[in-house]
C-alpha positions in Angstrom: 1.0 -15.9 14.2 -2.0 -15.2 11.4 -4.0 -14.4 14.6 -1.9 -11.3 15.4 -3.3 -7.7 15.0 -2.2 -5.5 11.4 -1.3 -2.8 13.7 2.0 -4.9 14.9 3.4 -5.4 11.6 2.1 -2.5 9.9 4.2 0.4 8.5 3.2 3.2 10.4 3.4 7.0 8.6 3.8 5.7 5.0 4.3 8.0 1.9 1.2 9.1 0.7 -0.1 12.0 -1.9 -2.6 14.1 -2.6 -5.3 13.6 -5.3 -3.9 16.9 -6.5 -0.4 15.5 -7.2 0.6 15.0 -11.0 1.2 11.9 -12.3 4.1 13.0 -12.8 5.3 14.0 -9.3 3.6 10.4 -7.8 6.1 8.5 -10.9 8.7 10.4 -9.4 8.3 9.6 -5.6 7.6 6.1 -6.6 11.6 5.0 -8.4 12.7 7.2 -5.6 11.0 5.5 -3.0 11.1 1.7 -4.8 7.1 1.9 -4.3 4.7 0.2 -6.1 1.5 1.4 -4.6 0.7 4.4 -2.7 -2.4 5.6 -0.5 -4.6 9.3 -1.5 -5.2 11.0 1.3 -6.8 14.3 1.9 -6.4 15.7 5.6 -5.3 12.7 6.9 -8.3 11.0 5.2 -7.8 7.6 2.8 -9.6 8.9 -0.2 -8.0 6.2 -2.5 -4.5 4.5 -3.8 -2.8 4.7 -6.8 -0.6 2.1 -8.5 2.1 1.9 -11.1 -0.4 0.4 -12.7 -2.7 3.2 -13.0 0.0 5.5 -14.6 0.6 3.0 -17.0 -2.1 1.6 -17.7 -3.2 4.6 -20.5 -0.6 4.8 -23.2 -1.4 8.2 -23.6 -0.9 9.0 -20.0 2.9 9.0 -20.4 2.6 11.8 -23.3 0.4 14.4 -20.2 1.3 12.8 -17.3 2.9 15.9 -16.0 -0.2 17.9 -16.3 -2.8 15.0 -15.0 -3.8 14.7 -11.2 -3.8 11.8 -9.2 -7.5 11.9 -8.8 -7.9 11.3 -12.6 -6.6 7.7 -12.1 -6.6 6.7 -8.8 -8.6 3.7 -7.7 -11.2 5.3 -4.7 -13.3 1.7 -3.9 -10.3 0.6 -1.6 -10.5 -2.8 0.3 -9.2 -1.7 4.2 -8.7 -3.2 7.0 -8.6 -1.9 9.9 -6.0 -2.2 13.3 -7.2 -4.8 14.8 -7.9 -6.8 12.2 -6.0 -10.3 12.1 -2.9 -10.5 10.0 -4.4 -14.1 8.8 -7.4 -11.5 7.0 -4.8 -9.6 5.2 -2.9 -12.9 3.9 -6.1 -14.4 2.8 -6.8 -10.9 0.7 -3.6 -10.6 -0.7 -4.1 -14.6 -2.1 -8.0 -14.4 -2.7 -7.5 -10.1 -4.5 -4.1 -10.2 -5.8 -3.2 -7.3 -3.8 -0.3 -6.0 -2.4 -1.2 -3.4 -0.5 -3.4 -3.0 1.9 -4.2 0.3 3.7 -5.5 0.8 7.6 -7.7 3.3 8.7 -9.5 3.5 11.6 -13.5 4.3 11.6 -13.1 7.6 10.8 -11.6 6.8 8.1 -8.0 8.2 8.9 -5.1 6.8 7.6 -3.1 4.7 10.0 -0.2 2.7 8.1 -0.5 0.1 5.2 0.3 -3.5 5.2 2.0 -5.2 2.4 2.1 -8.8 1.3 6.0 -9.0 2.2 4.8 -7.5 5.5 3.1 -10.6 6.2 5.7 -13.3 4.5 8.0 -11.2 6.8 6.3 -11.8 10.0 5.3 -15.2 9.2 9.1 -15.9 8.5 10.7 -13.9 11.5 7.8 -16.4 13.6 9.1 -19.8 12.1 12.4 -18.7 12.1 13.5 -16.2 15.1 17.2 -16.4 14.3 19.2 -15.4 11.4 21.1 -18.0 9.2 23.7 -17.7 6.2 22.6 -19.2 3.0 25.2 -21.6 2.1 26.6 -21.0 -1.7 
């Protein structure tokens, strides 16, 4: 189950944006999307990820956030695993870091899905239990 391969439970093509987005534009995709976390990628490359943390993080953000690029905030020293890492690696980084997100590259560095912690509750879940039940109210 935790010895599995990222790559099987990953999300494959997620949303990402360019270190040249505003903060604005990135808030906006984000309550569209329900996302919390998003990779920076230039060319296909993971440059770095950006949080609704980081565009709320400066008070005064919020008053130029329209006019401020992504690269001004974003987070570049990324933790990453990569395919075949073992989904039991991402569970122990999401306990040990606090993260949510994890992103996937391969050794060149190209962005090849993301992993979240509910990726891995999910598959641990779907493992323990295969079939659907009701909850009972």
């Amino acid at each position: 189950m935790l010895n599995e391969h990222v790559r099987d439970i990953m999300t494959k093509n997620p949303v990402t944006v360019s270190p040249d987005d505003t903060l604005a534009a990135v808030n906006d995709v984000m309550v569209r999307k329900r996302l919390q976390q998003l990779p920076v990628t230039e060319n296909g490359k993971l440059v770095g990820l950006i949080t609704t943390f980081d565009l709320w993080k400066d008070r005064d953000a919020a008053v130029v956030a329209s006019k401020r690029k992504v690269s001004e905030v974003m987070t570049t020293g990324v933790v990453k695993l990569a395919p075949k890492d073992k989904v039991g690696t991402a569970a122990e980084l999401f306990v040990d870091r606090r993260f949510k997100t994890l992103p996937v590259v391969n050794l060149d560095n190209d962005l090849k899905g993301v992993v979240t912690a509910f990726d891995v509750i999910h598959h641990v879940y779907k493992k323990e239990y295969p079939k659907e039940f009701a909850m009972e109210g």
